[in-house]
C-alpha positions, 0 to 999 in steps of 0.5 A, spaced: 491 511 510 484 512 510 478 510 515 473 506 513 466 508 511 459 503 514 457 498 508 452 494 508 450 486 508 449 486 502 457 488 500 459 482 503 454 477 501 457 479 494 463 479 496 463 471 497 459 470 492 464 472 487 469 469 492 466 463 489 466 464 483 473 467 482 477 461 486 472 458 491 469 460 497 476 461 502 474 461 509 479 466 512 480 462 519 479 456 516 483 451 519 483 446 513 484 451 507 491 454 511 493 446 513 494 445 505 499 452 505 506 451 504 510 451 510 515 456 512 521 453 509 517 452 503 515 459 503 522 461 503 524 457 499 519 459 493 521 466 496 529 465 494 527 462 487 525 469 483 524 477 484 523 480 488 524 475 492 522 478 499 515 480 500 513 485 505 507 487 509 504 494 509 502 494 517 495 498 515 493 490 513 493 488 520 493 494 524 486 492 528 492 486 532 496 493 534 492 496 539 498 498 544 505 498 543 505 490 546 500 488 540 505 491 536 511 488 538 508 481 539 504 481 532 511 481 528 512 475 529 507 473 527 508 476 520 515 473 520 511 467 521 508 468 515 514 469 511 515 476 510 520 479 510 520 486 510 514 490 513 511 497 512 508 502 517 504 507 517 504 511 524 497 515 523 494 508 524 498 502 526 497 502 535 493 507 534 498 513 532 504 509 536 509 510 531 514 504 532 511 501 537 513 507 541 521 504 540 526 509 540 530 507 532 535 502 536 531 499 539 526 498 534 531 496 530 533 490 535 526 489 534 526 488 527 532 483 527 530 478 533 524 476 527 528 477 522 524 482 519 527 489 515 523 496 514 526 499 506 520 503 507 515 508 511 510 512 511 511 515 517 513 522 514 519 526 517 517 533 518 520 539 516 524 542 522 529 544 527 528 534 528 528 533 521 535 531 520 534 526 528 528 524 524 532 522 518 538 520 523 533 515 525 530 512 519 537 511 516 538 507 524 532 502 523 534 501 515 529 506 512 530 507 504 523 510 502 520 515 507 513 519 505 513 525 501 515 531 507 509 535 510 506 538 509 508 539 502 504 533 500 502 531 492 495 529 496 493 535 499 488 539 497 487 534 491 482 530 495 480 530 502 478 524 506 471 524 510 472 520 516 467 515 518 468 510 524 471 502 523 465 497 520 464 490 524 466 484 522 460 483 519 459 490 514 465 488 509 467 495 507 467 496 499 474 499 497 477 502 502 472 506 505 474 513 505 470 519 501 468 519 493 474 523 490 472 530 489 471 534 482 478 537 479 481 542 484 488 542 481 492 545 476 499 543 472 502 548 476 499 547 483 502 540 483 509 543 479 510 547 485 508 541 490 514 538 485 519 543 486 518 542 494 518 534 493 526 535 489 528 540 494 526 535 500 529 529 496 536 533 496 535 532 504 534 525 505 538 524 499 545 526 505 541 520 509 541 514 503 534 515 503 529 517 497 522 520 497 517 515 495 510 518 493 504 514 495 499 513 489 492 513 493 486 514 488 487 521 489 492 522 485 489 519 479 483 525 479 484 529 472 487 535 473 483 541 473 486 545 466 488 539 462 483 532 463 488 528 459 493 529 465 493 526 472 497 529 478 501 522 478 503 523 471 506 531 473 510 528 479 512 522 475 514 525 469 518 532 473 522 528 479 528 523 479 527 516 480 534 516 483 531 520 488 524 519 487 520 514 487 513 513 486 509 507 490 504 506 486 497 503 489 496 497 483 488 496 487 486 504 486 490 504 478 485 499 477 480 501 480 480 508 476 481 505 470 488 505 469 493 501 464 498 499 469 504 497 464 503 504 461 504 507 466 510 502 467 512 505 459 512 512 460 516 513 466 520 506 467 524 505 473 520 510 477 516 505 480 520 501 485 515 500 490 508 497 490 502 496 494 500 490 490 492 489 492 486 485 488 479 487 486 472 485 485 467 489 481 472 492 475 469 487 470 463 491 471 465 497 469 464 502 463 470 507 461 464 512 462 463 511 469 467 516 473 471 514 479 466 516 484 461 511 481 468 506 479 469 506 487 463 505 489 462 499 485 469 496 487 472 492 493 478 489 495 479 482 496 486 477 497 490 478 491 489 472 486 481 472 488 479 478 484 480 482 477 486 485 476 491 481 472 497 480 476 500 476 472 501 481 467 503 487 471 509 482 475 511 480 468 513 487 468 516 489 473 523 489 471 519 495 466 517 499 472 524 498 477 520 494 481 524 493 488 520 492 494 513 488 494 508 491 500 502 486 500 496 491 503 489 489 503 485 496 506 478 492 509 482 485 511 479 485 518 473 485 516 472 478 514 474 475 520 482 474 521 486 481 518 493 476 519 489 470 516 488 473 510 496 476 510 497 469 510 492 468 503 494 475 500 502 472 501 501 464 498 498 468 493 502 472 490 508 467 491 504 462 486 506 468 481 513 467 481 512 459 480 
């Protein structure tokens, strides 16, 4: 995860705008829009009718609620209210750095099944060391499945670098997610094939624990590599790593973002997508296969899913495709409309009207 960078006014203004003209001018903390969603039963119901039938929450949406331990614990009620079902942290952002809320793993566990919430994923990398196997013992106790690529051996690093920039106010709705333009190539094929054979060494680790590598897919991994402009760091990851052991997260708002045919993407290394972060887009129909990514980023910013670009229709048509298991709802800029829960509870009524 990223910090947000300053955006101006007119950002927002434009936001609204198309808001308008792509499914209504939606009022985040508007009470009468949210009278007319279905109930939490309902909810549910609609969840136990079609794949993949739980929703989860990346935690990044709503980290503005989590500034301490006691919001942390208090907000996941919240969310299960909703009707999510799992979640996702992140603990370089969530509380301010509190991983977990600061729980031991039991009791944070007892924590998740008071609001009958689960954890299949995390981006709370286990770090290579003496703890390594009481971190891992301790993920196989909250329930983790997923864990983020081991640091430092990160496929990100070094691919692209964040430029901090502080958190904008409510009222300078951010374009994407607000981190730095992605640089010019850095990377060769065999940089990110050595990066590889240390994410296939460290699988067999986590593999003793039932927990696979997942490969968060920001927009770093879609910078072309340095000796072959046809090939991107996520299609050597993808196409060099065992999805019985591996899999890739990939970030539907960022692929969209860098111009990327998703279901192909689904094609070339089928099952090997099991986790999504399912993101929605403004800006994409108004850029050219010319532009670079730098450009591309600037001209996009994300919205609840269902009101912007990205056909999510036919990326979920294909899910059996990509291996699909678990749903992480994510929007990067959600505080800065108002209400970051409210706008979890649009992006949740959204993408469950996918499924009917």
């Amino acid at each position: 995860m990223f910090e947000h960078e300053k955006a101006s006014q007119k950002t927002r203004r434009r936001f609204l705008k198309d808001v308008a003209a792509y499914g209504g001018a939606v009022s985040l903390a508007g009470a009468a829009y949210f009278s007319t969603l279905p109930t939490l039963a309902a909810q549910q119901a609609m969840a136990a009718a079609g794949p993949p039938k739980l929703l989860g929450l990346g935690l990044y949406t709503i980290r503005d609620l989590m500034s301490d331990s006691a919001a942390y614990q208090a907000v996941l009620s919240k969310v299960a209210e909703v009707g999510y079902k799992e979640i996702e942290p992140a603990d370089r952002t969530d509380a301010k750095g509190v991983a977990y809320a600061g729980l031991e793993p039991k009791a944070f566990r007892a924590l998740l099944d008071k609001n009958g919430l689960t954890m299949p994923s995390t981006h709370s990398s286990a770090i290579d060391g003496p703890d390594l196997e009481k971190t891992l013992d301790g993920f196989q106790i909250m329930g983790i499945k997923y864990t983020e690529v081991i640091q430092p051996s990160n496929p990100h690093a070094g691919i692209a670098a964040p430029v901090p920039s502080p958190t904008p106010t409510p009222a300078q709705a951010p374009a994407g997610r607000g981190r730095g333009p992605a640089p010019p190539p850095t990377r060769t094929t065999a940089d990110v094939k050595k990066m590889v054979d240390e994410i296939n060494a460290h699988a067999q680790i986590t593999k003793k624990f039932g927990i696979k590598m997942l490969v968060r897919m920001d927009i770093d991994v879609f910078v072309p590599l340095l000796d072959n402009a046809e090939m991107m760091p996520y299609m050597v990851i993808a196409d060099n790593t065992d999805p019985s052991l591996v899999t890739m997260q990939i970030d539907i708002g960022w692929a969209a973002v860098t111009g990327q045919d998703i279901v192909g993407m689904f094609k070339r290394n089928p099952g090997h997508y099991e986790l999504w972060h399912v993101k929605d887009v403004v800006g994409l129909n108004s850029m050219t296969p010319q532009m670079s990514i730098v450009d591309r980023r600037r001209a996009s910013y994300f919205v609840p899913a269902g009101l912007g670009q990205v056909d999510l229709k036919t990326i979920f048509a294909n899910a059996s495709v990509a291996g699909l298991k678990h749903i992480g709802i994510e929007q990067d800029n959600a505080a800065s409309w108002g209400d970051s829960l409210a706008a979890a509870r649009v992006n949740y009524n959204n993408v469950m009207k996918l499924f009917s």
